[in-house]
Phi, psi and omega in degrees: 000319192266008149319274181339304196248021150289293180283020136282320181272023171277301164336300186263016181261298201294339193259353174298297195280017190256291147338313164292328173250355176274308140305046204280335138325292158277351191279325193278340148332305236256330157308287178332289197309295192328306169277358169278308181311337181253353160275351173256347165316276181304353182294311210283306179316313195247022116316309152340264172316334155303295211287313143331305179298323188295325186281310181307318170279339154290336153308303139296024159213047158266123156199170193211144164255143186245124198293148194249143189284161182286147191049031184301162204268092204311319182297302168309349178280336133338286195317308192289333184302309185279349169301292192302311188302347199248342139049204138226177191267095185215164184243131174230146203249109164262156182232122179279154175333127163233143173267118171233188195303327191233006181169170217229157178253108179315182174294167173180129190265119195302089183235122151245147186272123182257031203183094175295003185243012167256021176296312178293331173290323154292341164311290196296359181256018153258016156273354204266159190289324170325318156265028166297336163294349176253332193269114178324205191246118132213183195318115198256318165324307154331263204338299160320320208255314165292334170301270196342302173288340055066290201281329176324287180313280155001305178293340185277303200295331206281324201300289172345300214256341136339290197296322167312291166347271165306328156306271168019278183269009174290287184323294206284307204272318166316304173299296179313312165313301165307344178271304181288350173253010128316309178270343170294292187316327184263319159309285203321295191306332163241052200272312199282352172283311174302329189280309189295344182292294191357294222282333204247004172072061142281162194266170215277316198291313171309328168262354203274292186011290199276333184292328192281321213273325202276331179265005176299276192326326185267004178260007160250337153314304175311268182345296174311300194293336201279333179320331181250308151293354138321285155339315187286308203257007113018278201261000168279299139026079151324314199297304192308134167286080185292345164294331178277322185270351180283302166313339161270331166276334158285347171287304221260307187264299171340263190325298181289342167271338173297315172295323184272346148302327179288315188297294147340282177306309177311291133007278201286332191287313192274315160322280167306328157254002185308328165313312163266013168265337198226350190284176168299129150335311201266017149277317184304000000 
C-alpha cells in the first residue's frame, strides 16, 4: 500500500513538474499573481501587527494621575482602591504631597492602565459622585485629551483588524479563482486526453493526480516567493519593528500561509477539472 502511494505522488509529482514547464508562460503568470496577492496579504499582517505592538507598548506607559482632596478620608480611599482594582485592570500608586519652593503638589493618586480600553471607565468612576470627598479638581482638558487619543487608537486597531478580515477572504477567494481559471485553460487543452484515460479505465486519482500535485505546487511557489520578497522588502521598512514583526509572521503567518496556498492551489485544481472526471464522456 505505501508502494502504491509512493509511486503516485513520484507520478504525479514528476508528470505535474513536466506540465509546469510546458506551460510555463501561464503557470509563471499565475505563481506571480499568487505571490503578489499573498505579498499584500502579508503586508495587511504586519500593519495588523504594528498597530497591536503600538497599542501594546502604549500600554506601558498609559497612566494618569488624579489629585486627591487634603485630609481625605483613608478608609474611603480603600474603598475606591478595591472598587478600582476588583474592577479593572490597573496598578495603583499614592504619590504623597510634595512642597516645593513657590508651590506645592497635592497627594495623587496614580493609574496605570493596563487595558486602554477600560480608560473612560475608569474615569467615570473616579468622577462618580461616591468619591467626591476623595478625589480633587483636576485638569479635565488632560483627561480629554488622553481618553480622545486613547478611543482614536482603538478606533485604528478595531478599523485594522476589520479590514485584515476582509482583505483575508477577499485574497482567498481571489487565489481560487485565480487557480481555477488557469487550470480551466490548461484542462481545456487536454480534455481529450483525460476522456481517452476515461475511456481506457484509469482510476479518477490516477488522472486527477498530476493536476492536484501541480497545482499543490504552484501555491507553495507563490508562497515561498511571496515570503521572501517580503522579507526583503521588511527590512527597507524603517517605521516598522521588523525584527519583532519578522518573528511573528514566521511563528504565526509563514507556515500557515504556505499550507493554505498549497492547500488552495489544490483546491481551484480540483474544482476545475472535476467536471471532466465525472461528466458523460459524450459532452467532452
Amino acid at each position: 500500500m505505501n508502494n502504491n502511494w509512493k509511486g503516485f505522488f513520484i507520478r504525479s509529482f514528476r508528470e505535474s513538474s513536466v506540465q509546469l514547464w510546458r506551460n510555463k508562460f501561464l503557470s509563471g503568470a499565475t505563481i506571480l499573481l499568487g505571490a503578489l496577492i499573498l505579498f499584500l496579504l502579508n503586508f495587511v499582517f504586519s500593519i495588523k501587527f504594528f498597530a497591536d505592538y503600538s497599542l501594546k507598548n502604549l500600554e506601558s506607559r498609559a497612566d494618569f494621575s488624579v489629585p486627591l482632596q487634603e485630609g481625605f478620608d483613608s478608609f474611603k480611599f480603600d474603598a475606591l482602591k478595591n472598587d478600582l482594582n476588583n474592577n479593572f485592570s490597573v496598578d495603583l500608586k499614592l504619590l504623597e504631597e510634595e512642597s516645593f519652593e513657590n508651590f506645592s503638589v497635592p497627594a495623587r493618586l496614580h493609574v496605570k492602565f493596563k487595558k486602554l480600553t477600560e480608560v473612560r471607565a475608569v474615569f467615570e468612576m473616579l468622577k462618580g459622585i461616591r468619591y467626591d470627598e476623595i478625589i480633587g479638581l483636576w485638569d479635565v482638558s488632560a483627561e480629554v485629551d488622553f481618553t480622545n487619543l486613547i478611543e482614536k487608537l482603538l478606533t485604528i486597531r478595531s478599523g485594522v483588524e476589520v479590514a485584515s478580515r476582509w482583505l483575508l477572504l477577499l485574497f482567498l477567494a481571489g487565489g481560487v479563482l485565480l487557480v481555477i481559471n488557469t487550470f480551466r485553460i490548461v484542462i481545456f487543452s487536454r480534455r481529450e486526453e483525460i476522456s481517452i484515460a476515461r475511456l481506457v479505465g484509469a482510476d479518477t486519482w490516477f488522472i486527477a493526480g498530476p493536476f492536484l500535485m501541480e497545482g499543490l505546487l504552484m501555491g507553495i511557489l507563490s508562497a515561498l516567493i511571496a515570503i521572501f520578497t517580503f522579507i526583503f522588502v521588511l527590512r527597507k521598512i524603517a517605521i516598522f519593528p521588523g525584527g519583532e514583526i519578522f518573528l511573528y509572521l514566521w511563528n504565526n503567518v509563514f507556515p500557515y500561509e504556505i499550507f493554505v496556498a498549497g492547500s488552495i492551489g489544490i483546491l481551484g485544481a480540483w474544482l476545475a477539472i472535476k467536471r471532466y472526471l465525472f461528466a458523460p464522456l459524450s459532452e467532452h
